[in-house]
N, C-alpha and C positions, 0 to 999 in steps of 0.2 A: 504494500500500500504506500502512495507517495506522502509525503508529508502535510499537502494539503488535505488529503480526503481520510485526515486523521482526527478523533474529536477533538471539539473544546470540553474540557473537564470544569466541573464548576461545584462548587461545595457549599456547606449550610450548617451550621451546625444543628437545624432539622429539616422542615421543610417551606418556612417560611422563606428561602431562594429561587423557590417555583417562580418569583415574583420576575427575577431577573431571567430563567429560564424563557418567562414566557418574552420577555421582551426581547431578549436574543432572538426567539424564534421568529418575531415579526418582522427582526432587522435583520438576520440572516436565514432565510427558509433553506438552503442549501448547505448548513453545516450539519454535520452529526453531532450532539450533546450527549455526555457522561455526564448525570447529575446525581451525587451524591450527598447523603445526609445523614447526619449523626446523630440521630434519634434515639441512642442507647444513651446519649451525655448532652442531651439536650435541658436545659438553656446553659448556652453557654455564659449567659449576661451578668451572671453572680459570681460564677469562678475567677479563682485568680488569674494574673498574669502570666505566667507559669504552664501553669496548667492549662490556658488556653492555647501558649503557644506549643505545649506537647502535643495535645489532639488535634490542630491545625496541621501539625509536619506528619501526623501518622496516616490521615487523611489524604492527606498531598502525596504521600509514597502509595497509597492505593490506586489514585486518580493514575499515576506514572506508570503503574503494573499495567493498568488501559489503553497504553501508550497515547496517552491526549498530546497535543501539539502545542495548550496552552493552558492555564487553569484560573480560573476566574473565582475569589473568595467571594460569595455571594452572602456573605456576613457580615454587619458592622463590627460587631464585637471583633471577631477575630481580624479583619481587616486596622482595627486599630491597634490589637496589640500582637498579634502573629504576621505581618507583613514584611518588614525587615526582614527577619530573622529567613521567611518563604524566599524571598528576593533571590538573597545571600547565596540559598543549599538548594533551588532546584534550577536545574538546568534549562529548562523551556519559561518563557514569558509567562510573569504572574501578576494579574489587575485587580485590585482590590475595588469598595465601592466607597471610599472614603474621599479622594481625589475628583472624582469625576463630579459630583455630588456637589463638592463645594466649588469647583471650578464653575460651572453653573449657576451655584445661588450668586455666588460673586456679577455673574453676566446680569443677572435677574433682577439685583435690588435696585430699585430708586432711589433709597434715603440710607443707605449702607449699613440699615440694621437687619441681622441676620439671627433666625434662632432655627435652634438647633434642638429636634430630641430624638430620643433614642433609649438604650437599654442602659443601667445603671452604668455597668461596664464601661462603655461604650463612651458617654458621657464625662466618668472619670478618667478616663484615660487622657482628655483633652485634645484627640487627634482631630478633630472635626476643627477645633479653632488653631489651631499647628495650620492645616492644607489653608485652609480661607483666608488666613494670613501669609500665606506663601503667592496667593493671589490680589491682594487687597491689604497690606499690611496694617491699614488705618480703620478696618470696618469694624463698626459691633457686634457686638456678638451673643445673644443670650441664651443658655443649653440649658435644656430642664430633663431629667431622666421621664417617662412614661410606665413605669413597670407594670402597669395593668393592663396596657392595649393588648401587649402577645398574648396573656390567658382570654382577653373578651376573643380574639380573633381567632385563637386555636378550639374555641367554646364555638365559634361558630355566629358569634353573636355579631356581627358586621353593621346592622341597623338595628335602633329601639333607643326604649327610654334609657336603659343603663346607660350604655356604650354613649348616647348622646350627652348624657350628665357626667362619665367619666371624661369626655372630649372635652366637656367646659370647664371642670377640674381642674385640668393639667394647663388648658392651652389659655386661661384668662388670664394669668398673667402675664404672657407672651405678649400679649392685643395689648394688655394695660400699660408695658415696656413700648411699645412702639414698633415690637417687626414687622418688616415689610414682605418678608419673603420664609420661609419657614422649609426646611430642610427633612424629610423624613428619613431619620437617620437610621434606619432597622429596615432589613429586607419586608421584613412583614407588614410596615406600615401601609406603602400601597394600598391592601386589602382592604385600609377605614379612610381611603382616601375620599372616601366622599360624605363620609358622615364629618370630615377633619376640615372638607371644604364648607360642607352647609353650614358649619359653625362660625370658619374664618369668614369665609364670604368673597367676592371679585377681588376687595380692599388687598388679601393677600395671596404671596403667589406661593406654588407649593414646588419642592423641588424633590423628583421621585430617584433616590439613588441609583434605585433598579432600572430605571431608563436610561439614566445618563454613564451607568456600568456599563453597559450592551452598547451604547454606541461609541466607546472608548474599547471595548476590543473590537467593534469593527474597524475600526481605525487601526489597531495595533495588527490584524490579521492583514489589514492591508501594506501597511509598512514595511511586513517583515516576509510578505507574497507567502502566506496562508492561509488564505482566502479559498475553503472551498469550489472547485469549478461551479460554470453557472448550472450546468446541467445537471450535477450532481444531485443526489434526491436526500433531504432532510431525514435526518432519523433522531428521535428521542428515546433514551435509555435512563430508566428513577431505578438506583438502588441507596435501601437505607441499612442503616447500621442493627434496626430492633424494626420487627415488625410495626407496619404502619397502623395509626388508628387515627379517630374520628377526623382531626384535621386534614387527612391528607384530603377526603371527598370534600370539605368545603372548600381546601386552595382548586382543585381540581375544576368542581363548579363555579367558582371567583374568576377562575382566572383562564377559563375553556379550555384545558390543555387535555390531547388525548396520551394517555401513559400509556397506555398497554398492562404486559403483566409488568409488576414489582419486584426487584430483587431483592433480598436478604442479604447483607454481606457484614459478618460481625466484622471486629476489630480487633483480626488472630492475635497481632502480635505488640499490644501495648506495651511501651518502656517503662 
């Protein structure tokens, strides 16, 4: 098989990366996807630094035994604090969702306040205001963790009265600070992206990491002439770490993606 009509490998630490999966597949219908998910050490938002970056590299040597061409961390969490360290020790191109994300909110804002949420992790880590400032050295900045959205969204609960009253919770102080533009910093967000809008409203603009990841490796497949041929036929392959439950059919129904069957692939050989 030539190098091109090799997958892009993309990872999650469950499967709230379907998000970026699918937007891959809109912007590339001609690659084949390895998407895997680590369902067995799922959430990764509360683990340490450490420890994320362990199951990020064991991951990554899974994705490489599939011979991917590229591998795409379809995680914030880990994107913030396993990315370096991926860069470094794997030998094919690796794109996080953390850069692309902010490169974008930065193009987006009118009044240069940007916020930012995401999983505690994620938030703590401070990587979201590191990239925006590598783009914008002078803009605002305000990050507030969401730790409720991924259980309403893995519950399945995407619209109603909770989910609307945990969205005004989290995000009224955002409106009351002044952002202009608001960054969904978790693969998973997307999925409330519209209960996130009916709340923010036109006033603010939302910026979907999962989209702006996918169109940063079409760029990168293109650069480096890994671009699937055009005639090539798309394929998608879901294997998780622990068998899947309820969340996988709401992302599935969210976000129309057809899987096929599902793989099982534990995590033989943890360090």
């Amino acid at each position: 098989m030539n190098t091109r009509q090799r997958p892009i490998g993309v990872f999650d630490s469950g499967i709230g990366g379907l998000t970026v999966v699918h937007a891959l597949r809109e912007l590339l219908p001609n690659e084949r996807i390895y998407y895997l998910g680590d369902t067995a050490r799922v959430p990764y938002g509360g683990k340490s630094a450490a420890t994320i970056e362990r199951y990020s590299l064991e991951i990554t040597e899974m994705l490489l035994a599939e011979n991917c061409k590229t591998i795409v961390v379809a995680c914030n969490t880990a994107s913030a604090l396993a990315l370096p360290r991926l860069e470094s020790t794997t030998p094919i191109p690796v794109t996080g969702v953390i850069r692309p994300g902010a490169q974008a909110a930065v193009a987006a804002t009118r009044n240069g306040h940007i916020g930012v949420i995401g999983t505690r992790a994620t938030i703590r880590s401070g990587a979201y205001e590191r990239a925006l400032r590598t783009f914008d050295p002078i803009v605002r900045i305000t990050a507030r963790a969401c730790p409720l959205f991924v259980p309403l969204i893995e519950e399945g609960w995407l619209e109603g009265e909770v989910t609307d009253r945990v969205v005004r919770q989290y995000l009224t102080p955002l409106v009351e600070e002044g952002v202009d533009t608001l960054v969904l910093g978790c693969t998973h967000y997307p999925l409330l992206r519209e209960a996130i809008g009916r709340f923010l409203g036109e006033s603010v603009t939302l910026v979907d990491s999962a989209q702006n990841c996918a169109t940063a490796v079409m760029r990168l497949l293109e650069e480096e002439d890994l671009r699937a041929d055009l005639d090539a036929v798309g394929q998608l392959s879901v294997a998780l770490t622990d068998p899947p439950d309820a969340f996988l059919d709401v992302a599935i129904e969210a976000l129309q993606l057809d899987l096929g069957p599902v793989q099982v692939r534990p995590v033989l050989h943890p360090r």
